[in-house]
TIKEMI-697519 format. One record per residue (C-alpha): residue number from 1; x negated, y, z negated. Coordinates in Angstrom, 3 decimals. Each point is the difference from the previous one (the first is absolute). Example, Ala and Ser with C-alpha at 12.3 -4.5 7.8 and 13.67 -1.06 7.14 Angstrom:
k | u | v | w
1 | -12.300 | -4.500 | -7.800
2 | -1.370 | 3.440 | 0.660
END
This chain:
k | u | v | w
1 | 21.883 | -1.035 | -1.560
2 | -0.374 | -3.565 | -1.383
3 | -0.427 | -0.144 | -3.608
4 | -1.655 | -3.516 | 0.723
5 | -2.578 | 2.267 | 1.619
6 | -0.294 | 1.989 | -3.050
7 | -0.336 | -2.717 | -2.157
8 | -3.002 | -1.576 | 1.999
9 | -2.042 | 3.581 | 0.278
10 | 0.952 | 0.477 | -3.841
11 | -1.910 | -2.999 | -1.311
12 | -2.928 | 0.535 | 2.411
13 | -0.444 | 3.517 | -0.465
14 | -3.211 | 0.557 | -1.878
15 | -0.147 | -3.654 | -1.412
16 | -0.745 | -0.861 | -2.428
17 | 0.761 | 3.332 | -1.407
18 | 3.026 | 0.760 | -2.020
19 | 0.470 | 3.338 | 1.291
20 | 0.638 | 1.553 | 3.860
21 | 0.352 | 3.436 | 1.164
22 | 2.648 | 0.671 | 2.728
23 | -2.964 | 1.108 | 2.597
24 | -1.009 | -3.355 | -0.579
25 | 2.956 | -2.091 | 0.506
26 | 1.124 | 2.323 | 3.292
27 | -3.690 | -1.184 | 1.333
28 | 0.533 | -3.550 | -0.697
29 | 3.656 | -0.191 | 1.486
30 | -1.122 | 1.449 | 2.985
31 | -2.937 | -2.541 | 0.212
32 | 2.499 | -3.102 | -0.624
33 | 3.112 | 1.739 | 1.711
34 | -0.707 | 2.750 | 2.824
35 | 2.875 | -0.598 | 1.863
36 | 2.285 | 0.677 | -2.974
37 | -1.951 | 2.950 | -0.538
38 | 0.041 | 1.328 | 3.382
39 | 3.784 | -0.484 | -0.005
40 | 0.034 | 2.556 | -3.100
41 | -2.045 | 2.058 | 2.430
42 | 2.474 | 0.455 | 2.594
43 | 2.928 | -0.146 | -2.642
44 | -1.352 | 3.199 | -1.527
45 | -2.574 | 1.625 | 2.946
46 | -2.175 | 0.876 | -3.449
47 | -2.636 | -1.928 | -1.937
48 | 0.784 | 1.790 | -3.118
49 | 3.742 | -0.686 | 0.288
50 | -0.676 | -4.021 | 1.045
51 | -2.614 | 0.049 | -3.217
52 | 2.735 | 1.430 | -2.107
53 | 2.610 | -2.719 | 0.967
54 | -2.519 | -2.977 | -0.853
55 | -1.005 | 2.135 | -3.813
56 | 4.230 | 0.335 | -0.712
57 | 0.134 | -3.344 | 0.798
58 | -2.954 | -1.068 | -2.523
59 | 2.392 | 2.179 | -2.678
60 | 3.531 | -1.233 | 0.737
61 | -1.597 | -3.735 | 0.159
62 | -2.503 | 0.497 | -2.639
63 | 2.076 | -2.601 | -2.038
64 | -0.163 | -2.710 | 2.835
65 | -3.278 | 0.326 | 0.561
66 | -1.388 | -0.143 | -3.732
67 | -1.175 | 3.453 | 0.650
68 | -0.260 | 3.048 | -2.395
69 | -0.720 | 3.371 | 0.431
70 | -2.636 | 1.403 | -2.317
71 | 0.364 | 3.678 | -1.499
72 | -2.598 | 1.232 | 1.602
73 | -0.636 | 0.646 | 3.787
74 | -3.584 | -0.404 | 1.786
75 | -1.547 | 1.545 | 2.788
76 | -1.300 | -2.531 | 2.561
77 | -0.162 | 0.677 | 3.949
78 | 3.154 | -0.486 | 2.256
79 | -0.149 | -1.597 | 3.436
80 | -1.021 | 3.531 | 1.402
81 | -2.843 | -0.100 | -2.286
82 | 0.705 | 3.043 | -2.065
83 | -0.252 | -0.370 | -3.749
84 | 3.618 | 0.124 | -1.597
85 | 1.706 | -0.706 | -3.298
86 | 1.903 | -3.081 | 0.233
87 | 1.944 | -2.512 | -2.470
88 | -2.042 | -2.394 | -1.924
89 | 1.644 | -3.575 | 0.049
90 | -0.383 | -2.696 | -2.837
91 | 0.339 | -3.598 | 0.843
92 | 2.418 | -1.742 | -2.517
END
């Protein structure tokens, strides 16, 4: 993973919104990049393991990305379509 590619999703992710839930950015990077995420695909054979690479990345490079965490989670639909709880992100 590119964090270039991360930073272009980032500021187009719900624009002009200052807030992004994980579902939401893992939707938009596979719009802008499927051939990154299809290489997390085969890396991990699993769609929740691939989507759980991309959200530690959004925490270990929260600081890069002028990203932070909010307290509270949200429940939004994953790529499956099921409705999950899921990190809240704040644009900084």
């Amino acid at each position: 993973m590119d964090i270039k590619e991360f930073e272009i999703v980032k500021e187009n992710v719900n624009a002009p919104e200052n807030e992004f839930d994980s579902h939401a950015f893992i939707r938009e990077f596979i719009k802008r990049y499927p051939q990154s995420y299809g290489a997390l695909l085969i890396k991990h054979k699993n769609v929740n393991t691939a989507n759980a690479e991309i959200a530690n990345f959004l925490r270990r490079n929260d600081g890069d990305l002028h990203i932070i965490k909010a307290e509270e989670d949200v429940i939004s639909k994953d790529i499956l379509g099921y409705d999950v709880p899921n990190a809240l992100w704040r644009k900084i």
